[in-house]
C-alpha positions in Angstrom: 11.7 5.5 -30.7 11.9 4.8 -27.2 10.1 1.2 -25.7 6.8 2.3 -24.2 7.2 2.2 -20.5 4.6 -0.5 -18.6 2.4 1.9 -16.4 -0.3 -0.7 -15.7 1.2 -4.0 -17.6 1.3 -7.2 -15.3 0.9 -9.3 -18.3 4.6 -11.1 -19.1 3.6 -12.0 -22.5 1.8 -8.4 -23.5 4.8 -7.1 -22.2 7.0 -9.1 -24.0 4.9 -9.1 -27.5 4.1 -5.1 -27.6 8.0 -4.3 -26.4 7.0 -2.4 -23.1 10.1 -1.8 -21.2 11.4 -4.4 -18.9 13.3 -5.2 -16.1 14.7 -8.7 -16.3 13.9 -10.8 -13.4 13.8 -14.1 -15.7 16.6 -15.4 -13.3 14.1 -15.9 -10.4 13.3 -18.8 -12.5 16.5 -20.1 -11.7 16.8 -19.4 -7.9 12.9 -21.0 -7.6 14.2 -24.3 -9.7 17.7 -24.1 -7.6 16.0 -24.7 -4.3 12.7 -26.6 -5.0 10.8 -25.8 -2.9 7.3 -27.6 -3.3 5.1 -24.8 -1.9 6.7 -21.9 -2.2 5.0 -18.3 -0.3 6.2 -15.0 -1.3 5.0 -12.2 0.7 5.7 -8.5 -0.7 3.7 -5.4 -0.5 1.7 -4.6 -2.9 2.5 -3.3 -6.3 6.0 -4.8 -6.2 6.1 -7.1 -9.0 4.1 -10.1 -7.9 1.8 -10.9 -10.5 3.9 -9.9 -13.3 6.9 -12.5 -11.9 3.9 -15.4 -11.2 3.0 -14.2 -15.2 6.1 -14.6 -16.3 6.3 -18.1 -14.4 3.1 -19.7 -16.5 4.9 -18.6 -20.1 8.2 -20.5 -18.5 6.5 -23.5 -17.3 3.1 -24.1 -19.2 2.2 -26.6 -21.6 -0.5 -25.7 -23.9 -1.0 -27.9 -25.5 -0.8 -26.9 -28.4 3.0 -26.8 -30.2 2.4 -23.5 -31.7 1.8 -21.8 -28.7 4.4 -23.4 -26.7 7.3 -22.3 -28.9 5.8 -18.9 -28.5 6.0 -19.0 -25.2 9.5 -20.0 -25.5 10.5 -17.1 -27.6 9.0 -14.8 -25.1 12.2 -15.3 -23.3 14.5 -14.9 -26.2 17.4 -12.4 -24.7 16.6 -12.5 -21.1 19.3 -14.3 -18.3 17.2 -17.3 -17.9 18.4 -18.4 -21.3 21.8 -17.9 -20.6 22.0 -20.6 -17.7 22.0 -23.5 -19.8 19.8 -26.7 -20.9 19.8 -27.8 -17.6 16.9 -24.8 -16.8 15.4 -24.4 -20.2 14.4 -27.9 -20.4 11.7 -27.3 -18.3 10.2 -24.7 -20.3 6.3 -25.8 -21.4 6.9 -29.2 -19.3 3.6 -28.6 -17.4 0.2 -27.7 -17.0 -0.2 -24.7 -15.3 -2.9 -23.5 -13.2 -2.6 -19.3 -12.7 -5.4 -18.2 -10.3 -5.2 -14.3 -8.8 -7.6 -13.8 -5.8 -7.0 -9.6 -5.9 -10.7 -9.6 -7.6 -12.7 -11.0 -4.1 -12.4 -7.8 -2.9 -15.7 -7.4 -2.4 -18.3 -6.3 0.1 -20.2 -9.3 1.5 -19.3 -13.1 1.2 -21.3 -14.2 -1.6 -20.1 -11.6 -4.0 -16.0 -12.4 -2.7 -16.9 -15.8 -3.5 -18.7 -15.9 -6.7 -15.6 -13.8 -8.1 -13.1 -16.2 -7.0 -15.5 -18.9 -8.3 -15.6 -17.5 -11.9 -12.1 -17.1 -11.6 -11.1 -20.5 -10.7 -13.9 -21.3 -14.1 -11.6 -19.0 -16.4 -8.3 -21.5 -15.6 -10.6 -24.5 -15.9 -12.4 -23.2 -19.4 -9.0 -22.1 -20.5 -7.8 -25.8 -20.5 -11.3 -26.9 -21.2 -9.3 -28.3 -25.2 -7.0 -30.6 -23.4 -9.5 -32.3 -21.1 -11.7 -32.5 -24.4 -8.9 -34.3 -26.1 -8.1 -36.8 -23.4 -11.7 -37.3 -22.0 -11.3 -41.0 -22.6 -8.8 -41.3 -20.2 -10.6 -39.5 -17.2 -13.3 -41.2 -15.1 -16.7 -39.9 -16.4 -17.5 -38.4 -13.2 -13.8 -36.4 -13.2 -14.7 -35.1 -16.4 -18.2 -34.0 -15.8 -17.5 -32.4 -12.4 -14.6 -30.7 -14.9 -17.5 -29.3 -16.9 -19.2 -28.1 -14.0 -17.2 -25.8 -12.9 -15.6 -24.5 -16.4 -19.4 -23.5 -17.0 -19.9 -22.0 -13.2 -22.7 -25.0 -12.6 -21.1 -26.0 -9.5 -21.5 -25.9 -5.8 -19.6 -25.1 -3.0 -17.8 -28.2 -1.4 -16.8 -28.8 -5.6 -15.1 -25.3 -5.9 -13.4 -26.2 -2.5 -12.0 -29.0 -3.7 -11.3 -27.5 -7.6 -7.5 -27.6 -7.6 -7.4 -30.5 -6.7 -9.3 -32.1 -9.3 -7.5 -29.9 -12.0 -4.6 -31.0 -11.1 -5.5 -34.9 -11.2 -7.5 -34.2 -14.8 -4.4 -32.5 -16.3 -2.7 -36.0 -14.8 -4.5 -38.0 -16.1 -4.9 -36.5 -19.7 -1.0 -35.4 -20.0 0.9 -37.7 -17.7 2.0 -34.2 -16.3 2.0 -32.6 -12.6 1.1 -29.3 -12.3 2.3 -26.3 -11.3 0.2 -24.3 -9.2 0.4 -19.9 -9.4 -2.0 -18.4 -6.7 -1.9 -14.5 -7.0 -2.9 -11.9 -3.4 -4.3 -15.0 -2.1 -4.7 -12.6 1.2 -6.5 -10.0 -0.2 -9.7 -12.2 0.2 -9.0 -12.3 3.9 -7.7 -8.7 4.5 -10.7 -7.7 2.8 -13.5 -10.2 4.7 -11.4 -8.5 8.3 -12.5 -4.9 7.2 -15.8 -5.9 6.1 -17.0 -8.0 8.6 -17.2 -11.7 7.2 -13.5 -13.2 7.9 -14.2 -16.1 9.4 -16.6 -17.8 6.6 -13.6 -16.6 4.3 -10.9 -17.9 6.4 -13.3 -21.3 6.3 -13.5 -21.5 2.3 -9.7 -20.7 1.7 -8.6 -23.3 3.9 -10.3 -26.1 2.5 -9.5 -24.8 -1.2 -5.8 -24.7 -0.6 -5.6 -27.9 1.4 -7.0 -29.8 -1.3 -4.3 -28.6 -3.9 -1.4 -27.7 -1.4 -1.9 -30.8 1.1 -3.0 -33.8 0.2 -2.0 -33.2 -4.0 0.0 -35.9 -5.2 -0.2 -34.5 -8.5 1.5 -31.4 -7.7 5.1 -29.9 -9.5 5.3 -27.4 -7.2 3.7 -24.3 -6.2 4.0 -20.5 -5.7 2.0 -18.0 -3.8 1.9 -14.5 -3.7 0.1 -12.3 -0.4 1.4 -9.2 1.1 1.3 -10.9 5.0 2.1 -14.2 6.7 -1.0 -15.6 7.3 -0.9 -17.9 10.3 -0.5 -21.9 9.2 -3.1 -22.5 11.9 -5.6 -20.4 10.3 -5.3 -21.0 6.1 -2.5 -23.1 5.8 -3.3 -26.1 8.5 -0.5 -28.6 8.5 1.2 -27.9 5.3 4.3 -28.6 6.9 6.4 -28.4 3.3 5.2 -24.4 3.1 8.4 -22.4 2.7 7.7 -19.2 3.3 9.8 -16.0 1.1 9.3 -12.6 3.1 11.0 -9.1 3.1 13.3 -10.5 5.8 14.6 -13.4 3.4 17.9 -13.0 1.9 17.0 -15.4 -1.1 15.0 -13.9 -3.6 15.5 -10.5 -2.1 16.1 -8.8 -5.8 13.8 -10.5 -7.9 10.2 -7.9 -6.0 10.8 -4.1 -6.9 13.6 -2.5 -8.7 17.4 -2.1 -7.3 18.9 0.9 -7.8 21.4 -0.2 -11.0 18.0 -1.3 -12.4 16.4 2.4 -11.6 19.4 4.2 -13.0 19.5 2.4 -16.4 15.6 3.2 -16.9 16.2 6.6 -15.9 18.8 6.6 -18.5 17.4 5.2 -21.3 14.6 7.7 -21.5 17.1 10.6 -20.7 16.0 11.9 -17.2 18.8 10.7 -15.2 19.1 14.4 -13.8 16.3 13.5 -11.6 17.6 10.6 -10.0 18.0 11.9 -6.5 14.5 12.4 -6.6 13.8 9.3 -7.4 15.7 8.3 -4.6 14.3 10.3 -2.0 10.6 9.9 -2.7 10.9 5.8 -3.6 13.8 4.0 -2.7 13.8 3.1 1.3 12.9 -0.4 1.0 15.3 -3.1 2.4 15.0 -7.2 1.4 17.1 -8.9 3.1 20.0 -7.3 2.4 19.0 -5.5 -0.7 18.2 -1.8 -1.3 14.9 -1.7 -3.3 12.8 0.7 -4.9 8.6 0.4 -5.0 8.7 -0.3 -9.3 4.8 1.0 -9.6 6.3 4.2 -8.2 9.6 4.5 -10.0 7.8 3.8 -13.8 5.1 6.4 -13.2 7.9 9.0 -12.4 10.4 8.6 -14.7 6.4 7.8 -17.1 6.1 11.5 -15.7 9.2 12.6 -16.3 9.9 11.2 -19.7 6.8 13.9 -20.5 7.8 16.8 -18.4 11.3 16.6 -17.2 10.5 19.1 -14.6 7.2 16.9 -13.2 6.9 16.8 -9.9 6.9 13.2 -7.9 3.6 12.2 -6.4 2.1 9.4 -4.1 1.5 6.6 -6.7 1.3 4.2 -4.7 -1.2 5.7 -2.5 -4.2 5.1 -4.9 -3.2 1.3 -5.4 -3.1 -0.3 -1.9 -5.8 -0.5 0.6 -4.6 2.5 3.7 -7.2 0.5 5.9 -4.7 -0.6 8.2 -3.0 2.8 9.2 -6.5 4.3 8.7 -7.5 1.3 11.9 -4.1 2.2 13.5 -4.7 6.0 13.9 -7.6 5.8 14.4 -7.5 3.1 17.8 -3.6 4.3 18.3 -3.2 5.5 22.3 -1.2 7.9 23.8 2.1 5.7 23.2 0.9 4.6 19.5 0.4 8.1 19.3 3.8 9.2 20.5 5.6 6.5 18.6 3.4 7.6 15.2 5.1 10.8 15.5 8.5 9.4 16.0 8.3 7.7 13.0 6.8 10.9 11.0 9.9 13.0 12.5 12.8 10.7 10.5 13.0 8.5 13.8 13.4 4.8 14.4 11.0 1.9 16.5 12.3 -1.4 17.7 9.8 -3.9 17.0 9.9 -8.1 17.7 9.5 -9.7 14.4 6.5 -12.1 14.4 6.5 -15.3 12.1 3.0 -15.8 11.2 -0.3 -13.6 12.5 -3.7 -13.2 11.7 -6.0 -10.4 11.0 -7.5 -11.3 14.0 -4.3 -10.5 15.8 -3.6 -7.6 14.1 -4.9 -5.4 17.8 -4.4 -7.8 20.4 -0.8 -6.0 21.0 1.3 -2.8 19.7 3.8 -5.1 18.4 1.1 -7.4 15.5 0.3 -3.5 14.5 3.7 -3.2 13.7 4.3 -6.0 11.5 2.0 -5.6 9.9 2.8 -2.1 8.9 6.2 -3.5 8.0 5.1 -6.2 5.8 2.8 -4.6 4.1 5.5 -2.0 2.8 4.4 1.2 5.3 8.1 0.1 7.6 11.2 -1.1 6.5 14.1 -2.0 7.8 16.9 0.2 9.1 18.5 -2.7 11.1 18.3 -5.8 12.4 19.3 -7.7 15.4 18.5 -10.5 17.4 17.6 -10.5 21.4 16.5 -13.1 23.5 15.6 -15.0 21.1 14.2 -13.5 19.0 14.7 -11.4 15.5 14.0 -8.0 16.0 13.8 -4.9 13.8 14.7 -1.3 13.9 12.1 0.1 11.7 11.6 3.9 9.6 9.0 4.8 7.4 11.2 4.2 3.9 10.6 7.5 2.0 8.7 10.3 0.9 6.2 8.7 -0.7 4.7 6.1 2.1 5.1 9.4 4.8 2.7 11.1 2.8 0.2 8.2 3.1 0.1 8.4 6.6 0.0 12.3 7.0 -3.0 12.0 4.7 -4.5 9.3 6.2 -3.8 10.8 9.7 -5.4 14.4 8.6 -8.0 12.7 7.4 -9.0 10.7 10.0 -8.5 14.0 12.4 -11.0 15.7 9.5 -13.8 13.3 10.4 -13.0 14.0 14.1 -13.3 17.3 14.2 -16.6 17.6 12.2 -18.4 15.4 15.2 -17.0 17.9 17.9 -18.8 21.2 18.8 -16.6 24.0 19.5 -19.1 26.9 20.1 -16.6 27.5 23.5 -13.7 27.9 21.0 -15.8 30.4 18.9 -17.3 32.4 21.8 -13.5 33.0 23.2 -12.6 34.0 19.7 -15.5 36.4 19.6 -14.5 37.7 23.0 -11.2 38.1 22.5 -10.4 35.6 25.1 -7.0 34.3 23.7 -5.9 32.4 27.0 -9.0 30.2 26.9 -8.6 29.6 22.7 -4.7 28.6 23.5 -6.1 26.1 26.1 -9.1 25.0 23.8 -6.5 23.9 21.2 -3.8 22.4 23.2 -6.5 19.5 24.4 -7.4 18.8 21.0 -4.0 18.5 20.2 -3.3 16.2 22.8 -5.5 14.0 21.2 -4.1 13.9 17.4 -1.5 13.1 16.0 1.3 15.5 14.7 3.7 15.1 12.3 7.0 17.9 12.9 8.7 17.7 8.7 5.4 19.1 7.6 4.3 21.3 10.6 2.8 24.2 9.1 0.8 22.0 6.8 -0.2 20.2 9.9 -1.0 22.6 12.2 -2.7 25.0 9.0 -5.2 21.8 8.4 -5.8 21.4 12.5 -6.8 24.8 12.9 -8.3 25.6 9.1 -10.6 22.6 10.0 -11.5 23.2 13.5 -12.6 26.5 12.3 -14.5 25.2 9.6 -17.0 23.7 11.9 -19.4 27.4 12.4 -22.0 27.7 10.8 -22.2 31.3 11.2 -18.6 32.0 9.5 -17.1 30.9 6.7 -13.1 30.3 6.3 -10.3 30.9 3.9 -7.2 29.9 3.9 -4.1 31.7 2.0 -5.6 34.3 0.2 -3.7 36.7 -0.9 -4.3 40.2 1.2 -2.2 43.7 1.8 1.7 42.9 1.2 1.8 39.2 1.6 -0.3 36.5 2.5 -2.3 35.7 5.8 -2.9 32.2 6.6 -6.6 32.1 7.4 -9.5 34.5 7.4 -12.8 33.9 9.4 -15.7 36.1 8.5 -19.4 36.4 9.0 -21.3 36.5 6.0 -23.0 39.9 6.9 -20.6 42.6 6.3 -22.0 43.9 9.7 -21.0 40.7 11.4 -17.4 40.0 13.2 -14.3 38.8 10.8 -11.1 37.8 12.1 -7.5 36.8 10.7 -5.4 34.1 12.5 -1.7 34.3 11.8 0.1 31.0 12.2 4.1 30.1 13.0 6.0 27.1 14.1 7.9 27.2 17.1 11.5 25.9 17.4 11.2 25.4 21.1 8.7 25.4 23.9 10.4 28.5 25.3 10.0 30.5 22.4 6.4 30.1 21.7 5.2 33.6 23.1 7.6 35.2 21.4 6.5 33.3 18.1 2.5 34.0 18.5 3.8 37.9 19.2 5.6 37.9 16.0 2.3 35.9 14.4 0.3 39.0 15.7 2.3 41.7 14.6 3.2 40.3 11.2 -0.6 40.8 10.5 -0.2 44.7 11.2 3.2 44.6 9.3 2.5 43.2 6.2 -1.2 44.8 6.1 -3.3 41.8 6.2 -6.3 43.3 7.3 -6.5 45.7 3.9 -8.8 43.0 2.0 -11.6 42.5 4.6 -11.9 46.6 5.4 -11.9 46.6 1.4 -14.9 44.5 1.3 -16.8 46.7 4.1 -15.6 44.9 7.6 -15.6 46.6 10.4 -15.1 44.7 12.8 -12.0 42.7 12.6 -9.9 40.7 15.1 -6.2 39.7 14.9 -4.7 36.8 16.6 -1.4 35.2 16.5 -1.5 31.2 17.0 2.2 29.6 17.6 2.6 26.0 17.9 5.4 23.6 19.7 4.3 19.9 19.5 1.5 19.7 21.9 1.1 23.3 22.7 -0.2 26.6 21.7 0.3 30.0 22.5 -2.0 33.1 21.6 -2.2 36.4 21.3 -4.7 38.8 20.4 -5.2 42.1 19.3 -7.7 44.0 16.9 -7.6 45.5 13.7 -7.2 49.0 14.4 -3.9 48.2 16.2 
């Protein structure tokens, strides 16, 4: 019997207790206690292992209370590196309170809501230790303990939330004699969230004063660790904590302990027999660079081989598309100018963009120049690395999209945004020159609109098939099928009035190589129609009247031709 695989599972101890399989990344343990670092920020996209690590971190650390469940904890660790480095790191195991808070659940859609969630999460932590500040109430001040109570039972205000770390971390003090270790999970999905909806500022307000109070002025802090997908500005959430060392992509240190390397890939693979499929894997999933290290997006790589392990023929998919917000390239297409356009489409065709690494930004930022947009596309796992060098001054980055997988998340994203587009233009002109056979004024109809999209050259035909098949789409006096079947092959879209006495058309699409050939191409569009017989199915159903034309595309420009069915 082979371990269940963890699609899903970001709970170390379920992990460890049910026998999922894992990937050992106990010895970021070790690295975090080598360089203690007091607050500690990780920033990775999403889905690559953060809560799971800041999981595993409470079952090292945390004290229970309780000396049954500590030596639980411990044997949760039974067989893993960190074990192997010696007394002078597992002595700290169960040494300390430990306060694990995830923000991912104030994704909400107004203030109030954001906040009550991160509220009643901040109440879960409290209520969880709720036994050990009942044991050692007599040694808290009585107005510690009931403001304690308050917000374990979700009585409390405001300014007493804001200031809730804090006093969890001078209770546990006081009762145990023990600092405590702070875990604070997506603490910037919160923010990204209140950008998009429209209430960042009172946001920005309420998670400053909660992390100062536990991250500042804390003298009953171990240490803590963060997890967030950007560099947030200090200025704007993390005023004057001058001990913040912040952990991004960029960082050599800790660069394999977030997503999978590819000896870690290859062994799964191999355990559960599907290592045929590996350069698959490769293609659609690997890409990432941290630091120095090659790295795979693990969400992605357990579905497949998941997928695999059940169908060794599967096919790979997007995974990661359904489990990270596309808000930002849906903001970036969607405002991007004729040179965001043109460097979109670089990217899309395998190429490269130089971009100045910024330290910190805000969401605020994220349009005040191309180069924010950028950054944040790479940090949030939609760019990686291809090289890196530094110039006046400066680190800066030669970025690519990292595989398969994230390019299909902005062609989406990008025909969808072109989707909503077209259905708010009218394009009777296009229709009428259709109708009359005008095939100059359709050519010049389409090359405007194309001017203003943007096109993606690996997966042209799909591109320019979705343009056109949408455009068309629009009448209201036709209706519009795409690939059917028809004669000796298949024609890639039919337009036809719902009266059999009405007009019907067939559009015949091909991709030019070069500008120079694209007459040629809609010719050959045009007469494959009369070669292969496409018109058979609509003169089957009663048509009679029925236009040809042949559409060719280069880039920005079309060509095409027309002719009729009895051709």
């Amino acid at each position: 019997m082979k371990k269940p695989l963890p699609v899903g599972v970001d709970n170390f101890q379920k992990m460890r207790l049910q026998g999922y399989y894992y990937v050992d990344k106990s010895l970021f343990i070790k690295e975090l206690l080598d360089l203690k670092g007091e607050v500690n920020l990780f920033t990775r996209p999403r889905r690559f292992g953060k809560t799971l690590n800041l999981s595993m971190l409470r079952y090292f650390f945390e004290d229970t209370g309780d000396a049954g469940k500590n030596a639980q904890n411990k044997s949760l660790f039974q067989g893993l590196k960190i074990m192997e480095e010696g007394e002078s790191y597992t002595r700290f195991m169960g040494q300390f309170p430990v306060m694990n808070l995830t923000l991912k659940s104030a994704k909400q859609e107004d203030f109030e809501t954001a906040y009550y969630m991160i509220q009643k999460g901040i109440a879960v932590e409290f209520e969880r230790h709720r036994g050990v500040v009942e044991q050692g109430k007599a040694k808290l001040a009585m107005k510690d303990y009931e403001g304690y109570l308050s917000i374990a039972e979700e009585r409390a205000e405001e300014k007493e939330i804001r200031n809730s770390l804090l006093l969890f971390s001078r209770c546990m003090y006081q009762v145990t004699g023990k600092n405590t270790v702070i875990l604070l999970d997506e603490y910037d999905v919160p923010l990204e969230n209140a950008y998009f909806r429209g209430f960042y500022d009172e946001m920005v307000g309420f998670l400053r004063s909660l992390f100062e109070s536990a991250l500042k002025t804390n003298d009953y802090l171990q240490f803590a660790v963060i997890t967030g997908c950007l560099r947030i500005s200090r200025e704007s959430i993390f005023t004057g904590l001058n001990h913040l060392g912040i952990v991004s992509v960029l960082d050599k240190k800790y660069s394999e302990h977030f997503g999978f390397t590819e000896p870690e890939v290859l062994h799964m693979m191999e355990y559960y027999g599907v290592g045929n499929r590996f350069p698959t894997m490769k293609e659609w999933y690997d890409g990432y660079v941290f630091g120095n290290t090659e790295v795979y997006n693990p969400w992605s790589a357990i579905n497949f081989t998941s997928d695999l392990w059940a169908d060794g023929n599967a096919f790979p998919r997007p995974y990661w598309v359904n489990t990270s917000s596309n808000d930002i390239i849906r903001e970036m297409a969607a405002r991007a100018g004729r040179e965001a356009m043109g460097q979109i489409e670089k990217l899309l065709d395998g190429g490269t963009l130089d971009i100045q690494v910024h330290g910190e930004v805000t969401y605020g930022d994220m349009h005040s120049n191309g180069e924010n947009l950028w950054n944040f596309l790479y940090f949030t796992g939609y760019l990686t690395k291809e090289s890196e060098y530094f110039k006046e001054s400066a680190v800066c980055l030669r970025a690519r999209i990292p595989n398969i997988e994230v390019k299909t998340i902005y062609q989406s994203t990008i025909m969808g945004l072109l989707k909503e587009r077209i259905k708010k233009e009218n394009f009777h002109s296009l229709y009428r020159a259709m109708e009359e056979g005008d095939a100059v004024r359709m050519g010049e109809i389409l090359t405007v609109q194309l001017f203003h999209t943007i096109s993606f050259c690996d997966s042209a035909e799909n591109f320019y098939h979705g343009f056109l098949a949408g455009i068309l789409s629009q009448s209201e006096n036709y209706t519009v099928k795409s690939n059917r079947e028809s004669g000796n092959g298949r024609s890639d879209i039919m337009v036809k009035s719902p009266s059999l006495r009405g007009r019907s058309f067939i559009l015949e699409l091909k991709v030019s190589g070069s500008i120079d050939s694209l007459e040629e191409d809609a010719e050959k569009a045009l007469q494959q129609i009369y070669d292969k017989k496409y018109m058979e199915e609509l003169q089957a159903e009663g048509y009679k009247k029925i236009d040809c034309y042949g559409v060719a595309f280069y880039r920005k420009d079309c060509e095409v031709r027309f002719g009729n069915g009895l051709a």
